[in-house]
C-alpha positions in Angstrom: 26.5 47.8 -35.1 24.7 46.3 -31.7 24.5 48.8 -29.0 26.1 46.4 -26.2 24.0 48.8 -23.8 20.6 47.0 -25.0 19.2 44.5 -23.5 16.9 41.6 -25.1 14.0 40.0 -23.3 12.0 37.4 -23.8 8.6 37.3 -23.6 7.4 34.0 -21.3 4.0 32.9 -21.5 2.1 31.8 -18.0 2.2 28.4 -19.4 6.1 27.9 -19.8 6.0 29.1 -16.3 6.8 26.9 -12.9 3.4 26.9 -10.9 3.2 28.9 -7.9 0.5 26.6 -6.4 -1.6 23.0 -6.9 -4.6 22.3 -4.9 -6.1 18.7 -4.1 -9.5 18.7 -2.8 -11.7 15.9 -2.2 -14.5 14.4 -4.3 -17.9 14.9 -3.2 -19.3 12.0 -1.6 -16.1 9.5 -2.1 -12.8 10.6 0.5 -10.8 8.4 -1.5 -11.3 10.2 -4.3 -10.5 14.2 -5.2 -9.5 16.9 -7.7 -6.2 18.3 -8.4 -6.5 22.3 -9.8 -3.8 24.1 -10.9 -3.5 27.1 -13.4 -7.4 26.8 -14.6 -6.7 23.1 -15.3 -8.8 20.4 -13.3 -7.3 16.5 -13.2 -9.0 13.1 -11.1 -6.8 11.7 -8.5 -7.2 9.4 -6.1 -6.6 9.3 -2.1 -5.6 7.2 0.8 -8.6 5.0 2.0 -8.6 6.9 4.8 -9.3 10.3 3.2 -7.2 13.8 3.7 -6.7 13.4 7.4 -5.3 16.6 9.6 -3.5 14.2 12.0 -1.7 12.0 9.9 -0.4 8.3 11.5 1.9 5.7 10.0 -0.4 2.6 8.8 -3.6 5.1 8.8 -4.4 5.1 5.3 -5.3 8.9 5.2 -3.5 11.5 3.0 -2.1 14.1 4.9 -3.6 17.7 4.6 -1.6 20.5 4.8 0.5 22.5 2.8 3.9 20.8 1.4 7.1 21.7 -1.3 7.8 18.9 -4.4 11.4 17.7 -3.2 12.5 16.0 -6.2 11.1 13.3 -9.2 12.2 9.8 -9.3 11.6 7.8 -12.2 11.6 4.7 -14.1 14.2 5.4 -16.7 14.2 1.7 -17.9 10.5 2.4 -19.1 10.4 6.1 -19.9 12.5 9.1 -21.5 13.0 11.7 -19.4 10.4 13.9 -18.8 10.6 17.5 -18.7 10.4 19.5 -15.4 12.1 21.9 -13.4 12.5 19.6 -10.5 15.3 17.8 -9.2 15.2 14.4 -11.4 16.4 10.9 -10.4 16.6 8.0 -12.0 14.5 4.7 -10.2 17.8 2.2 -9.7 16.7 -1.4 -8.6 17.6 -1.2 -5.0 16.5 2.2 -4.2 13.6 1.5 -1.5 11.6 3.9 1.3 11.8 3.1 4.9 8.3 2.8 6.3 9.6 1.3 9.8 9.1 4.3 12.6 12.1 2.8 14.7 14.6 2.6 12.4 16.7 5.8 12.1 16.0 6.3 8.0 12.3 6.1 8.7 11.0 8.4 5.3 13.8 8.5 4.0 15.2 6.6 0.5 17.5 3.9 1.2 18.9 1.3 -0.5 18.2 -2.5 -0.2 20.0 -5.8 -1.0 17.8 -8.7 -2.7 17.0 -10.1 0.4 16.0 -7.2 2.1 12.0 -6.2 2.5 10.8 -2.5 2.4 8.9 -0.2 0.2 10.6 -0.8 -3.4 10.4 2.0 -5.7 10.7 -0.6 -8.7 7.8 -2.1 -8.7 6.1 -4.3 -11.7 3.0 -2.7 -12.1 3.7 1.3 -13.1 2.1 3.2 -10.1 6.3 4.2 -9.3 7.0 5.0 -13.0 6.9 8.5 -12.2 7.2 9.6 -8.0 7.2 13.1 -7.0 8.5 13.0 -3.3 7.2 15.7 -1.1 8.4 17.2 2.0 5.8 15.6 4.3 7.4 14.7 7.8 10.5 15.2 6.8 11.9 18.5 8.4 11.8 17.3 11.1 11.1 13.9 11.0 8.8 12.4 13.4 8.6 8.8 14.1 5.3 7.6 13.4 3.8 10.9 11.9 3.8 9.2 8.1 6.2 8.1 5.2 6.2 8.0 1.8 3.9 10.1 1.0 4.0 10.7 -3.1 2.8 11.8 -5.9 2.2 8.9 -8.4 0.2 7.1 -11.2 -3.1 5.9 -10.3 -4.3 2.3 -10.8 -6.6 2.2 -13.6 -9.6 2.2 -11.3 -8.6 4.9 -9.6 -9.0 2.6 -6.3 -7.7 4.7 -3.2 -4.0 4.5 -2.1 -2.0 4.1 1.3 -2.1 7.8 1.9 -0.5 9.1 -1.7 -2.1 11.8 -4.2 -2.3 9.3 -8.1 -3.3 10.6 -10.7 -3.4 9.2 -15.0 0.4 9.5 -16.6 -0.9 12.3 -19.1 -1.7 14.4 -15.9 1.5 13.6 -14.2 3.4 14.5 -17.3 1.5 17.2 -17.7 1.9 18.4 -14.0 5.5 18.1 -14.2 6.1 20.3 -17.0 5.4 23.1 -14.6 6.4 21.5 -11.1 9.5 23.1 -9.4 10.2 23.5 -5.7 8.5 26.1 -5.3 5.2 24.8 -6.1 3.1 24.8 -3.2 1.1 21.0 -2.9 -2.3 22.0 -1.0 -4.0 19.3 0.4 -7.3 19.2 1.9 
């Protein structure tokens, strides 16, 4: 007979785990270039042209430092199976889009566009927004010209710098997303 009083647990290992923290750090001697650490694991990435800047602008090129939260994962689910993660997930549809313009009154925030529309499409032919991980960066509250959509996303081969985004390969971003939740702590600079 089962004593109904007992209770089971499971033993977890750290590695099944959601991190507590990731930390992206500049390269030595290249801005545009830096380091992702988390849990004893060390992966390239690469950085706005303009570097980690304190005072992030719209248009500046720089990635924002500062400490931010993983809000959710968006991805290309025309191209990819689901990965696994403990965020939020999202499929990519074909008129989801970011608004970039500081006077409009989505500015950072997803919207959705018609065929004839411009803005910042998520689906895009090349793979850099197969896999987005959109952080809390001016968004609480927003501030009109203080920076949008600032991701984290797949790096060109070349690792050649971005508009102000943390990329990194697809095996670290799958990877990273095993363990990403919203509690992870993103620390930049």
């Amino acid at each position: 007979m089962i004593n109904p009083n007992l209770s089971i647990a499971y033993e977890t290992v750290a590695r099944d785990r959601p991190l507590s923290a990731i930390r992206v750090h500049p390269a030595a001697g290249d801005p545009r270039r830096g380091w992702l650490t988390a849990d004893g694991w060390t992966a390239p990435v690469a950085l706005g042209r303009g570097g980690i800047l304190a005072n992030k602008r719209e248009g500046d090129g720089g990635t924002p430092k500062g400490t931010f939260y993983p809000r959710q994962l968006w991805w290309r689910a025309d191209r990819h199976p689901r990965p696994r993660t403990y965020l939020p997930v999202r499929p990519i549809r074909p008129d989801d889009a970011w608004c970039e313009d500081p006077n409009d009154r989505h500015y950072n925030q997803p919207m959705r566009l018609s065929c004839d529309q411009a803005g910042d499409r998520l689906t895009r032919e090349d793979h850099l927004y197969d896999f987005i991980v959109e952080i809390d960066h001016n968004s609480a509250p927003r501030i009109a010209g203080r920076g949008s959509a600032v991701f984290l996303h797949l790096a060109r081969a070349n690792f050649s710098a971005t508009a102000g985004c943390v990329s990194m390969t697809k095996s670290s971003m799958l990877r990273l997303l095993r363990r990403m939740s919203r509690q992870t702590k993103i620390i930049i600079g």
